[in-house]
N, CA, C and O atoms as a Maestro MAE file, in Angstrom:
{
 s_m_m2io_version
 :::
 2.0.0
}

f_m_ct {
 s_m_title
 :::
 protein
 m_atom[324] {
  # First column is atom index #
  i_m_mmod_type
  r_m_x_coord
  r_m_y_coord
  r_m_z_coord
  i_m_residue_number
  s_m_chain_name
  s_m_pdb_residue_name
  s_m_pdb_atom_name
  i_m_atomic_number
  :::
  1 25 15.856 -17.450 -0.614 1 A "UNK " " N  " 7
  2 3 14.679 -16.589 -0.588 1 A "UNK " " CA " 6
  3 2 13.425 -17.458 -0.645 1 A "UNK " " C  " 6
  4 15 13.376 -18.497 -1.303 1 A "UNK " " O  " 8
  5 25 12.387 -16.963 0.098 2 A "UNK " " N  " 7
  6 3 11.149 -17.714 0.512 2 A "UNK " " CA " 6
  7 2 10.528 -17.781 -1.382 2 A "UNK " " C  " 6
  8 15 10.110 -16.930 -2.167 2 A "UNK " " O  " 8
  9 25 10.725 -18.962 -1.438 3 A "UNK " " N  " 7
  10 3 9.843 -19.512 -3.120 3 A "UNK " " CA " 6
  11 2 8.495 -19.535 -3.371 3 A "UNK " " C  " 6
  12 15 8.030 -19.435 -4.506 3 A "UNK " " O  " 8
  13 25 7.894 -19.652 -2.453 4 A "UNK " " N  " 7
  14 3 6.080 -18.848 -2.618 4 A "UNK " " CA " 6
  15 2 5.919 -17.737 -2.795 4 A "UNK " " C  " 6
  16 15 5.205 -17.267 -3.681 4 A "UNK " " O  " 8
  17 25 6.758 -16.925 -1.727 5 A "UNK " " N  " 7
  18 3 6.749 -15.270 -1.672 5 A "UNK " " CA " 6
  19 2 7.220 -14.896 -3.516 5 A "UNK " " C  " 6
  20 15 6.605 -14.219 -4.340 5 A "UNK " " O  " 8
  21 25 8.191 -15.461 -3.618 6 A "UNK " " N  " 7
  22 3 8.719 -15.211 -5.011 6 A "UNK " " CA " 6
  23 2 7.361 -15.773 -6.231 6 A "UNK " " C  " 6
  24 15 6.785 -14.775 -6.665 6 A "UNK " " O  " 8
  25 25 6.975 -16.661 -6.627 7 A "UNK " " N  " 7
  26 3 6.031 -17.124 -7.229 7 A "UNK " " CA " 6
  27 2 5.203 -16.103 -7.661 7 A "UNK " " C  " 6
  28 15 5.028 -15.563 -8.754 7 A "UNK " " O  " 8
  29 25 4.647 -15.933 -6.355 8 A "UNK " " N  " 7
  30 3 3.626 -14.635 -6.246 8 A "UNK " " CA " 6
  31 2 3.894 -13.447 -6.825 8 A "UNK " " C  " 6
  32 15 3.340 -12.928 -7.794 8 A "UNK " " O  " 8
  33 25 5.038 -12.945 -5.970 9 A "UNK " " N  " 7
  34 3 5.543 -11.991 -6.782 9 A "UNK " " CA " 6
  35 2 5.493 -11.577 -8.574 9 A "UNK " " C  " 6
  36 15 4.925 -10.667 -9.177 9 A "UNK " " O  " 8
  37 25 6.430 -12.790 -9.063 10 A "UNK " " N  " 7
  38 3 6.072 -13.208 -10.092 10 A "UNK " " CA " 6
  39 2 5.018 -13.013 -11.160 10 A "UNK " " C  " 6
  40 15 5.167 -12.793 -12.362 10 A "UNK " " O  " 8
  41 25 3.705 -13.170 -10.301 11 A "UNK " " N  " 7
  42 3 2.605 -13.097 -10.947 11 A "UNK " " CA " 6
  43 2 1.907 -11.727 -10.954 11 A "UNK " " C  " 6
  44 15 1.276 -11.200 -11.870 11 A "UNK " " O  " 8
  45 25 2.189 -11.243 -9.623 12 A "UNK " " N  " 7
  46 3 1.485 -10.104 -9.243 12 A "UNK " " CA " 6
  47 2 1.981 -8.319 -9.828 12 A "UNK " " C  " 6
  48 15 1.368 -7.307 -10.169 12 A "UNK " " O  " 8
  49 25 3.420 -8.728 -9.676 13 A "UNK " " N  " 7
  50 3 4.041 -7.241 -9.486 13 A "UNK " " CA " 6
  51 2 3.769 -6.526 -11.348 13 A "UNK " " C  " 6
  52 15 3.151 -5.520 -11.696 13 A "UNK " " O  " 8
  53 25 4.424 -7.417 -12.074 14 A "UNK " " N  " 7
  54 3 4.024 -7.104 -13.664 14 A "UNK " " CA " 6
  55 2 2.809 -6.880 -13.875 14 A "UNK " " C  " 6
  56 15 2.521 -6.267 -14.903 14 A "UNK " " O  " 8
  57 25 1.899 -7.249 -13.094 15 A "UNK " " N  " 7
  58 3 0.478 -6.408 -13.357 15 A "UNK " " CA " 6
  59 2 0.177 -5.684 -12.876 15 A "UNK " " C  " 6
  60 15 -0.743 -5.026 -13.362 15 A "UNK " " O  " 8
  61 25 0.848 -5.232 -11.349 16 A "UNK " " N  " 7
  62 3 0.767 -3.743 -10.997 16 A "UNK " " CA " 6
  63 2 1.641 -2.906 -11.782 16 A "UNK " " C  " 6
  64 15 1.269 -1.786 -12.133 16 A "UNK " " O  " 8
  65 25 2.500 -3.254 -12.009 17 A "UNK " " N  " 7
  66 3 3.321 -2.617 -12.863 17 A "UNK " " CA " 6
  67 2 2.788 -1.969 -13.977 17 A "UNK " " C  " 6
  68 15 3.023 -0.761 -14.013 17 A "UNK " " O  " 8
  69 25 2.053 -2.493 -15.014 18 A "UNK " " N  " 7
  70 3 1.340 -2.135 -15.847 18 A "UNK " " CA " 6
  71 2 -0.085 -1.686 -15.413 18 A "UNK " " C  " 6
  72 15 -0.808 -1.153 -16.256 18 A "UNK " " O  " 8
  73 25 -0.501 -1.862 -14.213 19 A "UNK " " N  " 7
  74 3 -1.906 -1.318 -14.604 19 A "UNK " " CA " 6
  75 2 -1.540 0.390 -13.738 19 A "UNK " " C  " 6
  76 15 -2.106 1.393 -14.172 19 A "UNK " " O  " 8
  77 25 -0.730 0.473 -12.742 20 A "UNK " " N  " 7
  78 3 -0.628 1.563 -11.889 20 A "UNK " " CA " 6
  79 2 0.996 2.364 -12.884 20 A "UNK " " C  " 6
  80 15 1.174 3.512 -12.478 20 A "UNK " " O  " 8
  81 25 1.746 2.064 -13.669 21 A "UNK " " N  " 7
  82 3 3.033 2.971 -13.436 21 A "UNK " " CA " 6
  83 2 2.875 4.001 -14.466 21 A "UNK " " C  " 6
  84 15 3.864 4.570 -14.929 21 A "UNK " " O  " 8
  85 25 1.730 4.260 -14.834 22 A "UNK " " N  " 7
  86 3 1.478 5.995 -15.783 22 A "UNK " " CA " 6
  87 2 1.145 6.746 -14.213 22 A "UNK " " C  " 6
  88 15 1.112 7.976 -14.215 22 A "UNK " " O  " 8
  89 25 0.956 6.187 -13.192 23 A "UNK " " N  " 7
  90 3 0.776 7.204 -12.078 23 A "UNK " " CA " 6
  91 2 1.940 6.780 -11.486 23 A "UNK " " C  " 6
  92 15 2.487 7.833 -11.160 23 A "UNK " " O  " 8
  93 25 2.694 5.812 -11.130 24 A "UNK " " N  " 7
  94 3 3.529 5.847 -10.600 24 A "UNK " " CA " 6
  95 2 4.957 5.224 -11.489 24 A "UNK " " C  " 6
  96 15 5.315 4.047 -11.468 24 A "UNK " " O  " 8
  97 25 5.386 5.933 -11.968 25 A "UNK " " N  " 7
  98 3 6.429 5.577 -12.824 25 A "UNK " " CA " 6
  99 2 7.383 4.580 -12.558 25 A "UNK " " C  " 6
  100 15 7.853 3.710 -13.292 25 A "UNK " " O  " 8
  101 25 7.626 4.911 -11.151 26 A "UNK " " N  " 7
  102 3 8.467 4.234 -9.938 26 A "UNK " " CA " 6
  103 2 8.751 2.324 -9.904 26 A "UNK " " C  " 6
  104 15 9.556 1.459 -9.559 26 A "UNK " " O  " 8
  105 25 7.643 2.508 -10.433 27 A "UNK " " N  " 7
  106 3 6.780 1.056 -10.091 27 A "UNK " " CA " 6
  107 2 7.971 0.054 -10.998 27 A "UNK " " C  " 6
  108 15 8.329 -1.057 -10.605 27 A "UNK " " O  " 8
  109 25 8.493 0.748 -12.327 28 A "UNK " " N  " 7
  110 3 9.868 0.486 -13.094 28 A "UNK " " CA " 6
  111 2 10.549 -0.244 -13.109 28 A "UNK " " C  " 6
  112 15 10.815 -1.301 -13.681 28 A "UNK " " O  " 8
  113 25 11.237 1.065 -11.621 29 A "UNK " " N  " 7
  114 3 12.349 0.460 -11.145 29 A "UNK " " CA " 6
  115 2 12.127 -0.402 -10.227 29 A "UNK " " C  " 6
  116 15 13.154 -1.001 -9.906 29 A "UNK " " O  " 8
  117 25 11.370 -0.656 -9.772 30 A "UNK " " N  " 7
  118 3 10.981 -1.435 -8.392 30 A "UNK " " CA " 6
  119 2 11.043 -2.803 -8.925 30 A "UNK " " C  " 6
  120 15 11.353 -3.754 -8.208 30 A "UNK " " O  " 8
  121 25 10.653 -2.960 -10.602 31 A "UNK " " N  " 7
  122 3 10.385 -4.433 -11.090 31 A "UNK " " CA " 6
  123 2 11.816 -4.464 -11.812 31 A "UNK " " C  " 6
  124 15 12.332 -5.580 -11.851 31 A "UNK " " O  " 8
  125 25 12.412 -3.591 -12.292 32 A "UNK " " N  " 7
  126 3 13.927 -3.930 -12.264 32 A "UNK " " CA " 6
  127 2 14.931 -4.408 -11.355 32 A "UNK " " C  " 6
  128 15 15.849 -5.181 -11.632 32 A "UNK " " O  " 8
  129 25 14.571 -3.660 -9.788 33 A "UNK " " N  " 7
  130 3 15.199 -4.294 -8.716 33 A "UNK " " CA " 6
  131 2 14.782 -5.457 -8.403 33 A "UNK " " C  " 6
  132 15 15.612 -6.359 -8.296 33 A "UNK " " O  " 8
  133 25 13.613 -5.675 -8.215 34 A "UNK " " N  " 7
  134 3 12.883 -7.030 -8.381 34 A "UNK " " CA " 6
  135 2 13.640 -8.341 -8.855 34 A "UNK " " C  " 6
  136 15 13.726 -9.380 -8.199 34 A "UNK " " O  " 8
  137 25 14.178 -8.103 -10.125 35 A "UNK " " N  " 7
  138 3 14.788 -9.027 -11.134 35 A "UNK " " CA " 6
  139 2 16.479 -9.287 -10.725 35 A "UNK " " C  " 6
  140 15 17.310 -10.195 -10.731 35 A "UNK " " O  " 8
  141 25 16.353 -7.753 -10.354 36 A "UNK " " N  " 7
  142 3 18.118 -8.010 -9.933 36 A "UNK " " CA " 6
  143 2 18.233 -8.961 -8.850 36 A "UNK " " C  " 6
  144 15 18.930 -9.974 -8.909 36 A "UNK " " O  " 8
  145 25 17.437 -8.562 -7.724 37 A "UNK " " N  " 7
  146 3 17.476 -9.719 -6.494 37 A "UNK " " CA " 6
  147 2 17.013 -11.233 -6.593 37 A "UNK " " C  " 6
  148 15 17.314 -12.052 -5.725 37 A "UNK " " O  " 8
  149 25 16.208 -11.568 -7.789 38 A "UNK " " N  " 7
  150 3 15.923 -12.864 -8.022 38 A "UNK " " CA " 6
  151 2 17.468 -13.705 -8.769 38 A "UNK " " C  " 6
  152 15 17.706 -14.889 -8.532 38 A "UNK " " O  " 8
  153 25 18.165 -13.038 -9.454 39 A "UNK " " N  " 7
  154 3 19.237 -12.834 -9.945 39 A "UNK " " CA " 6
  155 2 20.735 -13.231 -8.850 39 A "UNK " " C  " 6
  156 15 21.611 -14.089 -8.967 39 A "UNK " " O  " 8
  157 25 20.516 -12.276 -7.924 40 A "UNK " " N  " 7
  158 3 21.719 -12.211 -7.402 40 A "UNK " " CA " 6
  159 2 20.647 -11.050 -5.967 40 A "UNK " " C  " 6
  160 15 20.019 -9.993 -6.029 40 A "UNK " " O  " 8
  161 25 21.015 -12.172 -4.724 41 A "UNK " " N  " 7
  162 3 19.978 -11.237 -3.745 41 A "UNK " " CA " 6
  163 2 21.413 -10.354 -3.063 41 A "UNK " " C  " 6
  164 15 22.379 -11.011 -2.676 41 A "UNK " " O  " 8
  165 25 21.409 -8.991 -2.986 42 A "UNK " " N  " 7
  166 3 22.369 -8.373 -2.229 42 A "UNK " " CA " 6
  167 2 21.857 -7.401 -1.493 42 A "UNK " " C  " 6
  168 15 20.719 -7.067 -1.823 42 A "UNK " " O  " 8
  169 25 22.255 -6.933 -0.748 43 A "UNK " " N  " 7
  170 3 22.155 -6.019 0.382 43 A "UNK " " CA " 6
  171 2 21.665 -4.424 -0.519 43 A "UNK " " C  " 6
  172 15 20.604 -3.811 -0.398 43 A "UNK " " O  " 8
  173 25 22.680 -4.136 -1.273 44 A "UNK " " N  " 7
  174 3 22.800 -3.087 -2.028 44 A "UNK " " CA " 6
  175 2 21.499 -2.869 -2.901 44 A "UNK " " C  " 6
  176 15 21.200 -1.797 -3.426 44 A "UNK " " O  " 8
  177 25 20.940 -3.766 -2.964 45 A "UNK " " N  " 7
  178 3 19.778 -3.795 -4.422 45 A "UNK " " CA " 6
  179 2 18.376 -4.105 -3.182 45 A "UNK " " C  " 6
  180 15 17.216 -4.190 -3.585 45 A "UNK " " O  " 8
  181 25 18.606 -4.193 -2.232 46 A "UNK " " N  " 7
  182 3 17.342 -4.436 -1.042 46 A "UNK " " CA " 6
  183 2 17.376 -2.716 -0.656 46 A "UNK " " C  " 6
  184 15 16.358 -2.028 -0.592 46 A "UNK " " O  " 8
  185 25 18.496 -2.310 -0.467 47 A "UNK " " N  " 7
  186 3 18.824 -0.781 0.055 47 A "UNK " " CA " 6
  187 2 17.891 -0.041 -1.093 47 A "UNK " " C  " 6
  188 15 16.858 0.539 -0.758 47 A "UNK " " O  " 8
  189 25 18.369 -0.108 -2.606 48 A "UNK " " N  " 7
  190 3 17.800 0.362 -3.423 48 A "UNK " " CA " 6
  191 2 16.290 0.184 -3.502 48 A "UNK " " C  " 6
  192 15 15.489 1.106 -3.353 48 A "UNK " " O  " 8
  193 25 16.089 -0.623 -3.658 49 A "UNK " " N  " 7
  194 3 14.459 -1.610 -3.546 49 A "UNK " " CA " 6
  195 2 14.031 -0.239 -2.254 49 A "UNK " " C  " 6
  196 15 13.331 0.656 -2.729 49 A "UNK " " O  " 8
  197 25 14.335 -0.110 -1.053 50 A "UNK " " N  " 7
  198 3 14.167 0.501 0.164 50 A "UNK " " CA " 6
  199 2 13.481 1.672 -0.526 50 A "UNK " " C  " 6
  200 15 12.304 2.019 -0.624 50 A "UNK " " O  " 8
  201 25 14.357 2.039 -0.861 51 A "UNK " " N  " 7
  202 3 14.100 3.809 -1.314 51 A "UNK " " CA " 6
  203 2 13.410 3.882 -2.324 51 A "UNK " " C  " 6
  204 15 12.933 5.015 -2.403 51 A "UNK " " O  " 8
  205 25 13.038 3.085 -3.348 52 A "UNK " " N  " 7
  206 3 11.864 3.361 -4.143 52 A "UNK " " CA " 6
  207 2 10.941 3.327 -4.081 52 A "UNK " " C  " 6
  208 15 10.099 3.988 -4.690 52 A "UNK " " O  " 8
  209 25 10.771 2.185 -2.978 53 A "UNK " " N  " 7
  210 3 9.351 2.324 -2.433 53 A "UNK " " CA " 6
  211 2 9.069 2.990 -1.070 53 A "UNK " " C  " 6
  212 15 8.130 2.936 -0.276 53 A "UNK " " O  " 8
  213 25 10.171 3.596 -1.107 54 A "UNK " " N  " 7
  214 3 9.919 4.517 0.620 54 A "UNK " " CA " 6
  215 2 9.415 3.694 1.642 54 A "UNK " " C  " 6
  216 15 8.283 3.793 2.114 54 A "UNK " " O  " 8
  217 25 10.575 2.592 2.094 55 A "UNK " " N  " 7
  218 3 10.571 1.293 2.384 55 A "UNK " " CA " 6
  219 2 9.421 0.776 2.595 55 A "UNK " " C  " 6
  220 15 8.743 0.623 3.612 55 A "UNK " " O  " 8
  221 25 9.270 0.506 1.430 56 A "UNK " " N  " 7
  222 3 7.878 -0.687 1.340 56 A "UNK " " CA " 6
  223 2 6.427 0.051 1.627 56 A "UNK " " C  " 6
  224 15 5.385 -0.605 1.600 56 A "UNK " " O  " 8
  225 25 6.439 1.166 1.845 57 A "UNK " " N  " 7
  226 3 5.342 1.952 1.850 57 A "UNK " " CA " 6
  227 2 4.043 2.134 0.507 57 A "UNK " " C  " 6
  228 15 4.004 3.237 -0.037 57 A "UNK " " O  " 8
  229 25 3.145 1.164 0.083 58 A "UNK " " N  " 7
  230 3 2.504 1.629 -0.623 58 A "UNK " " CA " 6
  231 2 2.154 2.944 -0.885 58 A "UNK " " C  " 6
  232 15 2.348 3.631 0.118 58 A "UNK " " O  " 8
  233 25 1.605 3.741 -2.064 59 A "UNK " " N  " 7
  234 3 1.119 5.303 -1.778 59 A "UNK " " CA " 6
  235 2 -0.498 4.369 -1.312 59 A "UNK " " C  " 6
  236 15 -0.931 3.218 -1.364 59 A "UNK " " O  " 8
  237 25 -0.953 5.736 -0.864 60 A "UNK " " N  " 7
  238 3 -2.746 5.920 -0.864 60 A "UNK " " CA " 6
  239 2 -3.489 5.821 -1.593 60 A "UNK " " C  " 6
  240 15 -4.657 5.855 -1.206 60 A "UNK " " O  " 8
  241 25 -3.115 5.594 -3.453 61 A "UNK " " N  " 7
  242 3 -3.513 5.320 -3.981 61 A "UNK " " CA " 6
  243 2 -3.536 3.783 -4.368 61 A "UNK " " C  " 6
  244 15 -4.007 3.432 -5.450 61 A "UNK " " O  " 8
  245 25 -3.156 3.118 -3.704 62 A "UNK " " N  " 7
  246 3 -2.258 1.331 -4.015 62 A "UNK " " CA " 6
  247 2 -4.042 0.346 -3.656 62 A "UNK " " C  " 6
  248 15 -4.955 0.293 -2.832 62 A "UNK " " O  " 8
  249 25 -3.655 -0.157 -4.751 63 A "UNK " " N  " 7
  250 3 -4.444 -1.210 -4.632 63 A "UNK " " CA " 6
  251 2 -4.108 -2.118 -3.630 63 A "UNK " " C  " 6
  252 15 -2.945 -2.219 -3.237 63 A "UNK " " O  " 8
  253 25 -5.469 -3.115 -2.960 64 A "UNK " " N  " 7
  254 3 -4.778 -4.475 -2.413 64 A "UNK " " CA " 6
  255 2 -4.004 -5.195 -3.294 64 A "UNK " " C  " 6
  256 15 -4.178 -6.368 -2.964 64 A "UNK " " O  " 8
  257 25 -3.363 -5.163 -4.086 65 A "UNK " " N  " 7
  258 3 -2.515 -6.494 -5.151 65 A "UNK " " CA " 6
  259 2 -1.580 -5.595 -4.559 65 A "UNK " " C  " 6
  260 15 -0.854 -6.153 -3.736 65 A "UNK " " O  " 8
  261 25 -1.333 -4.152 -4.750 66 A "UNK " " N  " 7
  262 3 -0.300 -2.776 -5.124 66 A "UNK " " CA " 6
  263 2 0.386 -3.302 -3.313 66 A "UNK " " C  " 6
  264 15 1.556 -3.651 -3.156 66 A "UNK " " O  " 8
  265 25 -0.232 -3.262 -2.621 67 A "UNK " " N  " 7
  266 3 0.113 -3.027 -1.223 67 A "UNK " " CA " 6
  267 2 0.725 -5.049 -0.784 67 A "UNK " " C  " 6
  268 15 1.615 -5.420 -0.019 67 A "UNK " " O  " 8
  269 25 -0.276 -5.927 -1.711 68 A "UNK " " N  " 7
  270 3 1.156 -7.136 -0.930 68 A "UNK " " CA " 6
  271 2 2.026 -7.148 -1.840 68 A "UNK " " C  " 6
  272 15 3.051 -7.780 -1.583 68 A "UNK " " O  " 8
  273 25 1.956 -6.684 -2.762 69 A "UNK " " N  " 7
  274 3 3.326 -6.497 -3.592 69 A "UNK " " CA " 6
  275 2 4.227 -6.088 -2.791 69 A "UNK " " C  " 6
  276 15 5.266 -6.735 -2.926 69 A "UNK " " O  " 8
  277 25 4.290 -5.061 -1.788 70 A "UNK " " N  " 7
  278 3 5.111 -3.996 -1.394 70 A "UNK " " CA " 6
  279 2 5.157 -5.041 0.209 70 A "UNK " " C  " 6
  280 15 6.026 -4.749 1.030 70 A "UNK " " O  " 8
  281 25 4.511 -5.812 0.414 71 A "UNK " " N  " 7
  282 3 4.382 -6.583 2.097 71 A "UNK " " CA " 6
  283 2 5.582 -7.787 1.392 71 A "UNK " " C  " 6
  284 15 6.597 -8.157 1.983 71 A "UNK " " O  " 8
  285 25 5.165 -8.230 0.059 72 A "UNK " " N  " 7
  286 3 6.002 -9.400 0.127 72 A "UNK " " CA " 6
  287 2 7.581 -9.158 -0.313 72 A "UNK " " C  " 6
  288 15 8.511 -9.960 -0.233 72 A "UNK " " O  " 8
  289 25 7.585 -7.756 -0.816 73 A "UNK " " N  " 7
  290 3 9.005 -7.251 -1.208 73 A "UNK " " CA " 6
  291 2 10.028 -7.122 0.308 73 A "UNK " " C  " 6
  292 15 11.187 -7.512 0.451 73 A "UNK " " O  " 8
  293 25 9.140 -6.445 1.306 74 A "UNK " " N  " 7
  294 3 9.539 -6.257 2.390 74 A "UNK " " CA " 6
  295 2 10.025 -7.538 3.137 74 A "UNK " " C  " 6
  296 15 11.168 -7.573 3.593 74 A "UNK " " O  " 8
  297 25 8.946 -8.863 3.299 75 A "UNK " " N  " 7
  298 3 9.220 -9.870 3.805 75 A "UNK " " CA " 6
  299 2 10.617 -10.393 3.035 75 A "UNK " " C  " 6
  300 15 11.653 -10.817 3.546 75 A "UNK " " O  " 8
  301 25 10.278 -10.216 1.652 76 A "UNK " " N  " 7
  302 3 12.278 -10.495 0.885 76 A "UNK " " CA " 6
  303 2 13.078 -10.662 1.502 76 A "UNK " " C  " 6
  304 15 13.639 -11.736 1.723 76 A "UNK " " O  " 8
  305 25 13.469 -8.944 2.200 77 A "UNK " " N  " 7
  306 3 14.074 -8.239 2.443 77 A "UNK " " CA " 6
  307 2 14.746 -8.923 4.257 77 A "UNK " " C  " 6
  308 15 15.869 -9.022 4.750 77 A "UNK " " O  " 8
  309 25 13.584 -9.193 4.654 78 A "UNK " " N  " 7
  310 3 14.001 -9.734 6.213 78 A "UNK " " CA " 6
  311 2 14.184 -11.337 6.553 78 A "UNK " " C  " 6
  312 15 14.661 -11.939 7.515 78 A "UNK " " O  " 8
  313 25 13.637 -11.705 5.428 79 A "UNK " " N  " 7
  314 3 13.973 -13.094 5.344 79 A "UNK " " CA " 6
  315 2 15.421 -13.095 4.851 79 A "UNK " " C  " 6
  316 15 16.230 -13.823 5.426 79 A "UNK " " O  " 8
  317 25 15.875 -12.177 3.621 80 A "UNK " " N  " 7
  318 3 17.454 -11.950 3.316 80 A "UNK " " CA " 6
  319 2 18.553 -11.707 4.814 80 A "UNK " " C  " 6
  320 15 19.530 -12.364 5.174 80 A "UNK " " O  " 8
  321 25 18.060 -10.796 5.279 81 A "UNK " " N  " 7
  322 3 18.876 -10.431 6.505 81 A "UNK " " CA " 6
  323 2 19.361 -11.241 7.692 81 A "UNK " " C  " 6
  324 15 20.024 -10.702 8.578 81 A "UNK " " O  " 8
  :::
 }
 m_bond[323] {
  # First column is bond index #
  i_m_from
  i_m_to
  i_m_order
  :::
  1 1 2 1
  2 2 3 1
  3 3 4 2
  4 3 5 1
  5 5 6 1
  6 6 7 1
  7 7 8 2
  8 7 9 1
  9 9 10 1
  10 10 11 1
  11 11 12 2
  12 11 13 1
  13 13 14 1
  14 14 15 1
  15 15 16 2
  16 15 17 1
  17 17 18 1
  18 18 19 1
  19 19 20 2
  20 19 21 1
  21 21 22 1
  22 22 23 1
  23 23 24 2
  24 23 25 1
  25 25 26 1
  26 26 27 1
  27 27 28 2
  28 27 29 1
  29 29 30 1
  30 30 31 1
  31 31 32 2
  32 31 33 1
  33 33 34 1
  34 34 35 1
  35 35 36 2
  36 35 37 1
  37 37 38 1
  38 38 39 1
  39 39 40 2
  40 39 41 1
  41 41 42 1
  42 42 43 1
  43 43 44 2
  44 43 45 1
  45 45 46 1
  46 46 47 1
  47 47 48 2
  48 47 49 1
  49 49 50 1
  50 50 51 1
  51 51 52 2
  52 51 53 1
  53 53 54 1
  54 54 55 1
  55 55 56 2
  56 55 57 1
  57 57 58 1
  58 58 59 1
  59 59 60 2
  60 59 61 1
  61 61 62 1
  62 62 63 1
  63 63 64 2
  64 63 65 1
  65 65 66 1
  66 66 67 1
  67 67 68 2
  68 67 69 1
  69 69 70 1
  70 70 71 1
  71 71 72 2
  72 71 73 1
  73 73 74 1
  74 74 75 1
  75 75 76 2
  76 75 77 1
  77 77 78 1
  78 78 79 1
  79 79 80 2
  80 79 81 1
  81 81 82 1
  82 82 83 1
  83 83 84 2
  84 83 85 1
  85 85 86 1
  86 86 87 1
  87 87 88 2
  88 87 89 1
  89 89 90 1
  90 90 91 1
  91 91 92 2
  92 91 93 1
  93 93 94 1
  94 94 95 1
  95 95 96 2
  96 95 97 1
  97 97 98 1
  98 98 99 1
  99 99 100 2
  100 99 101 1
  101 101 102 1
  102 102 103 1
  103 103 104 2
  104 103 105 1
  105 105 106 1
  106 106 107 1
  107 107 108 2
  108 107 109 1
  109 109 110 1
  110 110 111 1
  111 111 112 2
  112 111 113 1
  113 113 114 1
  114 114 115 1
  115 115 116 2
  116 115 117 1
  117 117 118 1
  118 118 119 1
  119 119 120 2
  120 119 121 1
  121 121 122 1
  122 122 123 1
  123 123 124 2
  124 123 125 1
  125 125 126 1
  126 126 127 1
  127 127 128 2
  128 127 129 1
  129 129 130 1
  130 130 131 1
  131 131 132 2
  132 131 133 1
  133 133 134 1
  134 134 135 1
  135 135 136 2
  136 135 137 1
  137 137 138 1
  138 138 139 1
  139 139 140 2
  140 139 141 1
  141 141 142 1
  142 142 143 1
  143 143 144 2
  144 143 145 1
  145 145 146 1
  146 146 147 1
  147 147 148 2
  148 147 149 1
  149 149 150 1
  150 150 151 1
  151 151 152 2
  152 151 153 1
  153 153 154 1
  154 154 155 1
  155 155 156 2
  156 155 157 1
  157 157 158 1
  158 158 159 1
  159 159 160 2
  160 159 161 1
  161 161 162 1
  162 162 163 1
  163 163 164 2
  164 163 165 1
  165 165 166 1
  166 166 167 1
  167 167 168 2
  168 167 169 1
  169 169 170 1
  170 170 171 1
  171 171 172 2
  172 171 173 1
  173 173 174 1
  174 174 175 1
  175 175 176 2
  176 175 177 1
  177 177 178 1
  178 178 179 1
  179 179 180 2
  180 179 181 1
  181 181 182 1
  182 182 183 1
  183 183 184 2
  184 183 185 1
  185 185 186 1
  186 186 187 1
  187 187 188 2
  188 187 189 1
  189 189 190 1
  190 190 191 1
  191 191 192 2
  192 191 193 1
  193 193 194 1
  194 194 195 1
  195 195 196 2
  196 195 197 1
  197 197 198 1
  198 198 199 1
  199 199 200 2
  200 199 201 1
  201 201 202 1
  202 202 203 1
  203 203 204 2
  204 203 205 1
  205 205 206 1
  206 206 207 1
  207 207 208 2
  208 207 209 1
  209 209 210 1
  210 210 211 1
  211 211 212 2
  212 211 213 1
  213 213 214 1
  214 214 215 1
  215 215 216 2
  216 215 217 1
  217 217 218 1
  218 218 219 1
  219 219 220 2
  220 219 221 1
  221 221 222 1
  222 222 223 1
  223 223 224 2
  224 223 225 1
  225 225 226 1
  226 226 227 1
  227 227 228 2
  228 227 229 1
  229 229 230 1
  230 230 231 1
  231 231 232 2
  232 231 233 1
  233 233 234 1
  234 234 235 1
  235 235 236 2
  236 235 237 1
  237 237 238 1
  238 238 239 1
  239 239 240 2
  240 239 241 1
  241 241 242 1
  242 242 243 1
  243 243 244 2
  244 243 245 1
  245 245 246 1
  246 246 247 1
  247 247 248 2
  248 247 249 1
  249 249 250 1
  250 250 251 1
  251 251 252 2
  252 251 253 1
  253 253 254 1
  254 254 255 1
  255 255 256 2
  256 255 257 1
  257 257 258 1
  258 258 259 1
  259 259 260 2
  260 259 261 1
  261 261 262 1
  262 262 263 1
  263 263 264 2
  264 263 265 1
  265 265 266 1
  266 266 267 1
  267 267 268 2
  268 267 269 1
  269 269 270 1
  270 270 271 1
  271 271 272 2
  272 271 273 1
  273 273 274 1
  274 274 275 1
  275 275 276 2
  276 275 277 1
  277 277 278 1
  278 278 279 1
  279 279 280 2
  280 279 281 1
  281 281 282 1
  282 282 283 1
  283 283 284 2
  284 283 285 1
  285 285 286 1
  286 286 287 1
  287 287 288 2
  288 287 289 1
  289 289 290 1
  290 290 291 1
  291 291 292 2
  292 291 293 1
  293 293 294 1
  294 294 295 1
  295 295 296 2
  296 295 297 1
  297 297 298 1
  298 298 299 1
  299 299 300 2
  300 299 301 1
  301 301 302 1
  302 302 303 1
  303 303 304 2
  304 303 305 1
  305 305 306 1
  306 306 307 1
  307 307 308 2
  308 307 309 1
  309 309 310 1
  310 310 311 1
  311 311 312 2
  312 311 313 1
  313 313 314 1
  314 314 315 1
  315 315 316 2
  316 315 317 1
  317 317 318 1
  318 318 319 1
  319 319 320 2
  320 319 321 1
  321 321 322 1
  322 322 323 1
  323 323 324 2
  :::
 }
}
């Protein structure tokens, strides 16, 4: 898995996490799947990852941090494949 993309991640997602998930609860699981794929990258936990974020779809409410969070989860995902 691309190690910048990850870095970033790293830094970024735990603070969307906390500043956006009283509106989006979601945001959770997304940093639980997060961990699982740094862990162990599988198909199954990218699928999951998929659907929580309604593949990689920021909402309308997403910050710029909120939205490459969700660009670099995606890039993960196709760099995995």
């Amino acid at each position: 898995m691309n190690n910048e993309i990850i870095k970033e991640l790293d830094k970024i997602l735990p603070v969307v996490e906390r500043v956006h998930s009283d509106v989006h609860p979601e945001l959770h699981e997304v940093a639980k799947l997060y961990t699982a794929l740094k862990e162990n990258p599988r198909s199954e936990t990218f699928e999951k990852l998929r659907t929580v974020t309604s593949n990689f779809t920021a909402p309308d409410d997403a910050c710029p941090t909120y939205k490459k969070a969700y660009a670099h989860l995606s890039t993960l995902e196709k760099d995995f494949l």
